[in-house]
C-alpha positions in Angstrom: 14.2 5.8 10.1 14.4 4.1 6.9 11.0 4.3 4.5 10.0 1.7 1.8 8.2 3.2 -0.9 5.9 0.1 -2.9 4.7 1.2 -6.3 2.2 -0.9 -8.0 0.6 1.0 -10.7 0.6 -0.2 -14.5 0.0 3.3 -16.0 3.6 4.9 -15.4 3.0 8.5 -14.8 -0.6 8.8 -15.8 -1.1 6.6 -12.2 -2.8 8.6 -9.8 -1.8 6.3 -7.2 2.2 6.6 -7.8 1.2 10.9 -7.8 -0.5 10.5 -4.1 2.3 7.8 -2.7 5.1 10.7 -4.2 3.6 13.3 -2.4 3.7 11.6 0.8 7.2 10.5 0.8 7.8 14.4 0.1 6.3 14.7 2.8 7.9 12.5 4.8 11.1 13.6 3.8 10.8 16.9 4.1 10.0 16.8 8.0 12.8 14.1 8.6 15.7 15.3 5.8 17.9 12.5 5.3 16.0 10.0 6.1 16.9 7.0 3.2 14.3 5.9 0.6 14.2 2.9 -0.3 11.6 1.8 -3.3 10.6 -0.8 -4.9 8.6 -0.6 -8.0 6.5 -3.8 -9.0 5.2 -2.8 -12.3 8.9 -2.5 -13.8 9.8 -5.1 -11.8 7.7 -7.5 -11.2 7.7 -10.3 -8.5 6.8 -13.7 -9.5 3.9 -15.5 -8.6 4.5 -17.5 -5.0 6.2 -20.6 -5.4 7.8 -22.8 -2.6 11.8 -21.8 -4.2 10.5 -18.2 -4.0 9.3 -18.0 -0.8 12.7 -19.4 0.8 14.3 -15.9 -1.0 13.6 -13.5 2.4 15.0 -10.7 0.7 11.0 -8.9 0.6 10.5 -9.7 4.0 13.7 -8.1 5.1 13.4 -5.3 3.5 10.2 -4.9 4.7 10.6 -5.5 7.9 13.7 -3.5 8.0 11.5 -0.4 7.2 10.1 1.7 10.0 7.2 3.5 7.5 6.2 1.6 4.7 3.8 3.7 1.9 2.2 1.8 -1.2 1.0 3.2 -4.0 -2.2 0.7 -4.8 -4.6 1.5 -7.1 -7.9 -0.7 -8.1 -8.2 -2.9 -10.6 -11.2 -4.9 -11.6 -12.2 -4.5 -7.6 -9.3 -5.5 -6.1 -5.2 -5.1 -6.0 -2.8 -5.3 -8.5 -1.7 -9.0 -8.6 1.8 -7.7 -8.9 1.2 -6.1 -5.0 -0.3 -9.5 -4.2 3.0 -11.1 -5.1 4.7 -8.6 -2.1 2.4 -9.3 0.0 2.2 -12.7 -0.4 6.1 -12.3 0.7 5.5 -10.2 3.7 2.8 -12.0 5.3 4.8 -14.9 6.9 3.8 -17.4 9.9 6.7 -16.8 12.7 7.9 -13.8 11.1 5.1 -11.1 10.7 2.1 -13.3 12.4 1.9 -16.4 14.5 -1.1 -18.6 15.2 -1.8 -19.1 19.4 -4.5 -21.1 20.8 -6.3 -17.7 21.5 -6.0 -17.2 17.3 -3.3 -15.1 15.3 -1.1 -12.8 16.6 0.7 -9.7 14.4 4.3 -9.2 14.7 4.8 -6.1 12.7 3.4 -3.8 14.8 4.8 -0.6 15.7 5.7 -0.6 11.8 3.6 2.4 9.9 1.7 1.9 6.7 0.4 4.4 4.6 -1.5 3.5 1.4 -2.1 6.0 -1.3 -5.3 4.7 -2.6 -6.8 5.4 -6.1 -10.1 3.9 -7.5 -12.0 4.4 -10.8 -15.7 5.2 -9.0 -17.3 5.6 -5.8 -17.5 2.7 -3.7 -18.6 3.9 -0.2 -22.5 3.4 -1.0 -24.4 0.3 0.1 -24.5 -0.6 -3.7 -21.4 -0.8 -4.6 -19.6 -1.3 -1.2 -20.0 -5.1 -1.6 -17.4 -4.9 -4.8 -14.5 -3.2 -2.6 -11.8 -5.8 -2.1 -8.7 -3.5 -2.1 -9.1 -1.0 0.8 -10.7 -3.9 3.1 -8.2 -6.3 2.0 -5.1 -4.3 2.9 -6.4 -3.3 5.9 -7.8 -6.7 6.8 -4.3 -7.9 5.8 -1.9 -5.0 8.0 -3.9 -5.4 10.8 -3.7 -9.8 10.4 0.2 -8.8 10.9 -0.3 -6.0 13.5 -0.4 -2.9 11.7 -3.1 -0.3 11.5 -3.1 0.7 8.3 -3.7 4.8 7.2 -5.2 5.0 4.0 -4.9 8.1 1.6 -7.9 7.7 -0.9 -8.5 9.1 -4.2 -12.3 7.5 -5.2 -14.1 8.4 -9.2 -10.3 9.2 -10.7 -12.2 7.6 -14.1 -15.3 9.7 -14.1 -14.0 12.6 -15.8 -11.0 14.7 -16.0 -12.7 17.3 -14.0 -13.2 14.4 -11.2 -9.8 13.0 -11.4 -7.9 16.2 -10.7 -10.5 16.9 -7.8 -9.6 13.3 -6.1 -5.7 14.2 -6.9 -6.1 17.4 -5.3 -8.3 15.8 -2.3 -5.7 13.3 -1.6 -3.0 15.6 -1.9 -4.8 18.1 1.0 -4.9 14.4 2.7 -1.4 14.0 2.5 -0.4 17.6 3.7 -2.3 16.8 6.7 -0.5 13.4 7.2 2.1 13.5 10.7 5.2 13.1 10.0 
């Protein structure tokens, strides 16, 4: 078992999303010692924007595919991803390779692959208000499951409320994690 470990936060150690994804690699690795970590970090090292030259490098996809668990540490920004995780996944989501289009519509080839995202938003967005300005959760899970893959989402929701609120979603999402199966 080989696990890829996506980081995509700006904010270094202050990112609540890079504490969750952490914590579920440790937990990962601690019920399957040994098991090799690879990680890719797209805030120190960014991807470019897609371009037709870029998208004949495979190296992304093969390491992607290569990975039997993949976790990604995503937080929200201005409603949606990071762009930097847009430029993965802009290299992972590729016709005859992850997906392929039938006459009976598209068809995912990553499955039996397991996502976890570790989640982290500024407010609340599960109320009919505000649902309708969500595009990170229901894009990567509209996106995993285009290629095949049901996604499981860790989520920690109002990490910019307060202080008080942001160590209660940390410590949510970190009872989350311990109750993750390895």
């Amino acid at each position: 078992m080989t696990i890829l470990h996506i980081d995509s936060s700006i904010t270094g150690d202050n990112s609540v999303s890079r504490i969750v994804s952490q914590a579920i690699i440790d937990r990962l690795a601690e019920a399957r010692p040994g098991t090799p970590v690879i990680r890719r970090d797209l805030a120190v090292a960014p991807l470019p924007h897609l371009t037709l030259d870029a998208l004949a490098d495979t190296s992304v996809l093969d390491e992607f595919l290569a990975a039997e668990t993949v976790v990604i540490g995503a937080p929200m920004y201005n409603f949606t991803l990071p762009s930097q995780l847009k430029a993965w996944i802009d290299r992972i989501v590729v016709a005859g390779k992850t997906f392929r289009y039938t006459a009976e519509g598209p068809e995912g080839l990553a499955g039996g692959k397991r996502v976890i995202v570790a989640l982290a938003r500024g407010g609340f967005y599960s109320d009919d208000a505000r649902v309708a300005l969500e595009h990170l959760e229901s894009y990567l899970r509209s996106v995993f499951a285009f290629i095949g893959i049901e996604a499981e989402f860790v989520m920690a929701d109002g990490v910019s409320i307060g202080p008080d609120q942001r160590q209660a979603a940390i410590d949510q999402a970190l009872g989350q994690t311990r109750m993750l199966a390895a």
